[in-house]
C-alpha positions as CSV (number, residue, x, y, z in Angstrom):
1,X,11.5,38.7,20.3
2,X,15.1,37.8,20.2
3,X,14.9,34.7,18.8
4,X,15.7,33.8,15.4
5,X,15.6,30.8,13.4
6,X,17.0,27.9,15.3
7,X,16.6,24.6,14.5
8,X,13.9,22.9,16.2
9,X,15.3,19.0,16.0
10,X,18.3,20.6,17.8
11,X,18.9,18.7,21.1
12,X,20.1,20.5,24.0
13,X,23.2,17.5,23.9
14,X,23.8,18.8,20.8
15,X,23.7,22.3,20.9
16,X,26.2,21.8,24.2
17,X,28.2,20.2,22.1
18,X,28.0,22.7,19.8
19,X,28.8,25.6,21.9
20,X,31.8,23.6,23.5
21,X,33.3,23.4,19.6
22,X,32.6,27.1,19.7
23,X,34.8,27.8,22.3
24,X,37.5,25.7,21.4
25,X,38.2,26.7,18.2
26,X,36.8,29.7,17.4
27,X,37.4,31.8,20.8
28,X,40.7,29.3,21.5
29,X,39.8,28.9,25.1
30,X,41.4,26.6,27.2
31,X,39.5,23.0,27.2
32,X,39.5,22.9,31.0
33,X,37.5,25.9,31.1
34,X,35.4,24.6,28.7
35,X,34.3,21.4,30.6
36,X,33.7,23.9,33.7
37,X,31.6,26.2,31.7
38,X,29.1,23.4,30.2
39,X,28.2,22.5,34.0
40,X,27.2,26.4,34.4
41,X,25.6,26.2,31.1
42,X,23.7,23.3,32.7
43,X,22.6,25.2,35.1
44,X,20.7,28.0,33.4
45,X,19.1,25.2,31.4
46,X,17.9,24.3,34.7
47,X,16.0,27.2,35.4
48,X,14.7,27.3,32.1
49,X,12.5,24.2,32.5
50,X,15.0,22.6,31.3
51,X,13.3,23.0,27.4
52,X,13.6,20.2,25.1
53,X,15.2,21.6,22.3
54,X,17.4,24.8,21.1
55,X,14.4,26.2,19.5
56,X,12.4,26.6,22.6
57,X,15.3,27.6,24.9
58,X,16.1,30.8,22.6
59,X,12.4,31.5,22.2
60,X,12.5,31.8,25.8
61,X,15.9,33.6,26.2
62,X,14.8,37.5,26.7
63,X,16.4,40.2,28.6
64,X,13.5,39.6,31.1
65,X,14.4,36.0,31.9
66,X,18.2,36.6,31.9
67,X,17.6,39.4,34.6
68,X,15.6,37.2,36.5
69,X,18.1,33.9,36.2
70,X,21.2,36.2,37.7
71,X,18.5,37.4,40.5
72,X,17.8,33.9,41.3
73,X,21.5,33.0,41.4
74,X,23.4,35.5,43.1
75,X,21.9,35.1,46.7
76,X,22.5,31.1,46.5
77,X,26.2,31.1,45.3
78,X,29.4,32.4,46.5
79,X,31.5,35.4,44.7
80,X,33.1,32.8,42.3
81,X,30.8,30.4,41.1
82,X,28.7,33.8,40.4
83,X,31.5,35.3,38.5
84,X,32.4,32.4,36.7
85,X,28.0,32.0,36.0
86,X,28.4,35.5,34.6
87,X,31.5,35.0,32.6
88,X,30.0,31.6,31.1
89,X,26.6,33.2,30.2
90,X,27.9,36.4,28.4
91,X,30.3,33.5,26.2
92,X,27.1,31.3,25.7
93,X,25.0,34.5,24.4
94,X,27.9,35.4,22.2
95,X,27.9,31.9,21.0
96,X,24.4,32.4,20.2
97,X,24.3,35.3,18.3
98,X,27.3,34.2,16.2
99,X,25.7,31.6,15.3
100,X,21.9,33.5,14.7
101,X,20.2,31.2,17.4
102,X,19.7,34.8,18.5
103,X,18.9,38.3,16.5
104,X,20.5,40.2,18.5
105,X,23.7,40.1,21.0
106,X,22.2,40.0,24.7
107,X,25.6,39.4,26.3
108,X,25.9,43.2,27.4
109,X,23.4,41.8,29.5
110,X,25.4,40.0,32.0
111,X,27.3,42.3,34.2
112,X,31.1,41.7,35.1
113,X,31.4,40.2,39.1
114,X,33.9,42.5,40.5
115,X,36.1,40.7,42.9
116,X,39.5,42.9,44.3
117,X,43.0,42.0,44.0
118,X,44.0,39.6,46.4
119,X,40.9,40.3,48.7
120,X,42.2,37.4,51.1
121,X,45.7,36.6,52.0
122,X,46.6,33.2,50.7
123,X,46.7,30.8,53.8
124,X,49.5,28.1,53.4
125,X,49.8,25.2,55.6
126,X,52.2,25.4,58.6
127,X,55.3,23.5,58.4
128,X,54.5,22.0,61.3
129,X,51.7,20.7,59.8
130,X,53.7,18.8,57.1
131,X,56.5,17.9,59.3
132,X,54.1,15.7,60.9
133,X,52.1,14.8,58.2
134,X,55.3,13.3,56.4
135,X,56.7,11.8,59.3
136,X,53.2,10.0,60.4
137,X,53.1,8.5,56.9
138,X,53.6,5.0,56.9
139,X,55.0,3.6,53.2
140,X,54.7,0.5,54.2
141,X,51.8,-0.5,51.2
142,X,50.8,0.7,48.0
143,X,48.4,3.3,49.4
144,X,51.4,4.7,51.5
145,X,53.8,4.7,49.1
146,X,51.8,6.2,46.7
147,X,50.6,9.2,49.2
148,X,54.0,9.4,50.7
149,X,55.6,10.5,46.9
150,X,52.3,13.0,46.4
151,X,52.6,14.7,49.5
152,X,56.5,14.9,48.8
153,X,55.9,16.6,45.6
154,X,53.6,18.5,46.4
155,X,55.6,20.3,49.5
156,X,58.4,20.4,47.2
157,X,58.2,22.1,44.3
158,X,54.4,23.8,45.3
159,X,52.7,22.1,42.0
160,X,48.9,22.2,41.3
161,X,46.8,18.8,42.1
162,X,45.9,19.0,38.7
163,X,49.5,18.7,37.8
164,X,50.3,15.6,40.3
165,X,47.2,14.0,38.2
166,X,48.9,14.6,35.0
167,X,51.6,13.6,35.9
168,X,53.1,10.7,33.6
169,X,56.1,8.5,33.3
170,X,57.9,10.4,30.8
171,X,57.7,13.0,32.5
172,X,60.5,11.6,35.1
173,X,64.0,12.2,33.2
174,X,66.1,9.8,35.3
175,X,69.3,10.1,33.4
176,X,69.0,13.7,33.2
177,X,67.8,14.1,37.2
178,X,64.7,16.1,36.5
179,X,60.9,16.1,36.3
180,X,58.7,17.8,34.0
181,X,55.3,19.0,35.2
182,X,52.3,19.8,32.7
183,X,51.1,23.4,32.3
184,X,48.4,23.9,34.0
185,X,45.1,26.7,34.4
186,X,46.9,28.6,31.3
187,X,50.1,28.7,33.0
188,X,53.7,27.6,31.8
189,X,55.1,24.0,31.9
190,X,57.6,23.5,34.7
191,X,60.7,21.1,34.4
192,X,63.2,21.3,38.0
193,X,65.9,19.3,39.3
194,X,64.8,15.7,40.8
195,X,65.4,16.1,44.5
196,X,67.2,13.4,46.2
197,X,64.0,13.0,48.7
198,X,61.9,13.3,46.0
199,X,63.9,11.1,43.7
200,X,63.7,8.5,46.5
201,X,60.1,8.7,47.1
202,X,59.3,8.0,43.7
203,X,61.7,5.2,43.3
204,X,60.0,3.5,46.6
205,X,56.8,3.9,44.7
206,X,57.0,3.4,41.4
207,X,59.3,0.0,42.5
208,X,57.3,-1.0,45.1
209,X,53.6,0.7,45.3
210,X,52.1,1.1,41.6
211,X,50.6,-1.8,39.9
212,X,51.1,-3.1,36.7
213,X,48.9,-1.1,34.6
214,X,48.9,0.2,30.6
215,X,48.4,3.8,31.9
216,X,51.1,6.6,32.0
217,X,50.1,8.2,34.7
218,X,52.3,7.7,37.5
219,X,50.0,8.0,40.4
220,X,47.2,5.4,40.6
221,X,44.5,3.3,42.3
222,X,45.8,0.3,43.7
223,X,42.3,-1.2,43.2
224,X,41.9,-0.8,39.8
225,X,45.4,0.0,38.6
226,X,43.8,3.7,36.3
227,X,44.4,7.4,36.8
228,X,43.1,9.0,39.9
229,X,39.7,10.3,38.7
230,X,39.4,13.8,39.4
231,X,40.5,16.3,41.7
232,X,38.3,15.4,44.6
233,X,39.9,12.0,44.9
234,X,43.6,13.6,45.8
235,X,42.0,16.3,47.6
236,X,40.8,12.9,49.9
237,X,43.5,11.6,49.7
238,X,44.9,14.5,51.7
239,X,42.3,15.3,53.8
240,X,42.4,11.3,55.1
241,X,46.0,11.6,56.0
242,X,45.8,14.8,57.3
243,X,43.2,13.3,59.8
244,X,44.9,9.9,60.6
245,X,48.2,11.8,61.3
246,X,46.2,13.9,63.9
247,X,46.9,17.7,62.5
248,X,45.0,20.1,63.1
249,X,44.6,22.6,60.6
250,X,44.2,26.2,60.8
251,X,41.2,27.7,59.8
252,X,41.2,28.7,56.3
253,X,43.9,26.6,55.6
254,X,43.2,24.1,52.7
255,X,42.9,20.3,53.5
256,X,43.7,19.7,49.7
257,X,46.7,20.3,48.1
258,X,46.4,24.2,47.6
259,X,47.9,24.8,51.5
260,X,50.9,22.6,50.3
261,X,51.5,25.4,47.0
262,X,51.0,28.7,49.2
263,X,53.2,26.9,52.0
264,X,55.8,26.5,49.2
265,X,55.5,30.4,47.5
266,X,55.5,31.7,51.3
267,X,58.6,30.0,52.0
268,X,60.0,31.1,49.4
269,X,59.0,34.4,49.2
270,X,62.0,37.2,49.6
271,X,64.5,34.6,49.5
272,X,64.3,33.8,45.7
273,X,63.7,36.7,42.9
274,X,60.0,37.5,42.0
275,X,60.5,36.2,38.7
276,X,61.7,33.0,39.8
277,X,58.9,32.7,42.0
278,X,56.5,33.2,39.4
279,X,58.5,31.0,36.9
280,X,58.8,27.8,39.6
281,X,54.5,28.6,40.8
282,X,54.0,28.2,37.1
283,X,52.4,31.7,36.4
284,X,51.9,33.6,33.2
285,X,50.9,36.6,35.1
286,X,52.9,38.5,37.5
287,X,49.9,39.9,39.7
288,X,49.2,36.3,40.1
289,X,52.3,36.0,42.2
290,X,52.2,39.3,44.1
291,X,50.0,38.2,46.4
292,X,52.4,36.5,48.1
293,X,54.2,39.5,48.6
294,X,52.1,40.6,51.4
295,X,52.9,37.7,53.5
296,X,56.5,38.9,54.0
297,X,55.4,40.6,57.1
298,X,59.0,41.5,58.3
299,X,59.6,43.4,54.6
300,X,56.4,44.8,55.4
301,X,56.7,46.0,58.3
302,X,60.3,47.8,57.0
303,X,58.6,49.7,54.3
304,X,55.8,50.9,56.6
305,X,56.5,54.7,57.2
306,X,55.8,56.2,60.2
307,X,52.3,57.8,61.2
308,X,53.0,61.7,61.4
309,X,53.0,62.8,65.4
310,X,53.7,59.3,66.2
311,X,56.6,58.1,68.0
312,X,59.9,58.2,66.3
């Protein structure tokens, strides 16, 4: 059995809680990933029952159930909630070894989910598209003002929803004529040049469309005057105004903000250096960025060589 002593007037709220410590400061990962990861670790408490207690979930952790928890999983879930499944359940069973809920390290278990290098082509959203969105926004109230700024920002400098969310006031350097944007998903900070659109849009806002409210955050809900929620409220927000303003997106094409970043890198791709495209995306890791590379299709189509016995 692989169980060792746990203790039994451990709570699963508490041994969550535990775990998520674990993670934070003992394996330093980022605390994003470590509110994503409790959901998946959620999840296998599902199938376990759930138990009531740490004590009978270990005794019931075996190689036999662990087989059969990945089995049940992997036909009901996409490519990426099973790789990030795997990755969280390896970390969990590390967890609980290190800290002898378990005798012995079942984490060689859980296989790695293979996924290849940019295995799709990221699909941006066609100028076109935002031409019309921008110019069908009205900023006539709160709400428009408000989702007139986002969408400007968001087709200007290609930043993350996340990082529209976290946006706060102090982040807007008026006297200096730039705006900083939080790191975001492990990547790097970004501070750029206040655009005069951009500049404007804000202004028009943050004068005219935010409500009084204590919070920093610079983008709220006129209703309640606090922080957007979560990512699945601007990702509304979008997909509302995409519909009123009658465009028609693509399919494949994100209807949040993510067709508004790989509209921006695309752009931008083969007219700026590839380490200033990777610097202004935010990214830590170059591969993350050469993706993008194989939307050039012109550059592509110069470095093809020609098929031997083809035409000249």
């Amino acid at each position: 059995m692989a169980a060792a002593a746990a203790p039994p007037e451990l709570a699963l709220a508490a041994l969550v809680e535990r775990y998520r410590h674990y993670a934070l400061t003992v394996r330093g990962t980022n605390a994003g990933v470590v509110r994503k990861r409790s959901v998946y670790v959620h999840r296998l408490f599902q199938f376990l029952g759930p138990p009531p207690t740490a004590a009978a979930l270990f005794a019931r952790l075996d190689p036999k159930t662990i087989t059969a928890f990945l089995a049940d999983y992997a036909p009901r879930h996409g490519p990426g909630s099973r790789r990030d499944m795997h990755a969280t359940l390896r970390g969990f069973l590390r967890f609980a070894y290190a800290e002898q809920f378990l005798a012995q390290d079942l984490s060689g278990l859980v296989p790695t989910v293979r996924q290849g290098a940019a295995v799709r082509l990221p699909r941006a959203l066609p100028e076109s598209c935002i031409a019309v969105l921008e110019q069908a926004l009205e900023r006539c109230g709160p709400e428009g003002r408000r989702d007139a700024a986002i969408v400007c920002l968001l087709n200007t400098y290609g930043i993350r929803g996340a990082q529209i969310r976290a946006l706060r006031l102090e982040h807007l350097d008026w006297v200096r004529e730039c705006i900083r944007f939080p790191a975001c998903k492990g990547g790097r900070p970004l501070e750029v040049p206040l655009t005069v659109k951009a500049g404007n849009r804000l202004a028009d806002y943050l004068t005219g469309g935010r409500p009084p409210s204590a919070c920093r955050e610079v983008f709220l809900v006129p209703s309640t005057a606090t922080a957007l929620p979560r990512s699945q409220a601007l990702s509304r927000i979008i997909r509302r105004r995409l519909q009123q303003a009658g465009v028609c997106v693509p399919p494949g094409v994100s209807r949040g903000t993510h067709g508004f970043r790989h509209a921006f890198a695309t752009r931008l791709v083969g007219r700026v250096p590839f380490k200033d495209l990777a610097d202004l995306l935010g990214h830590r890791s170059p591969s993350s960025t050469l993706v993008y590379s194989r939307v050039d299709v012109p550059a592509l189509q110069q470095a093809a060589l020609p098929w031997p016995g083809g035409a000249a």
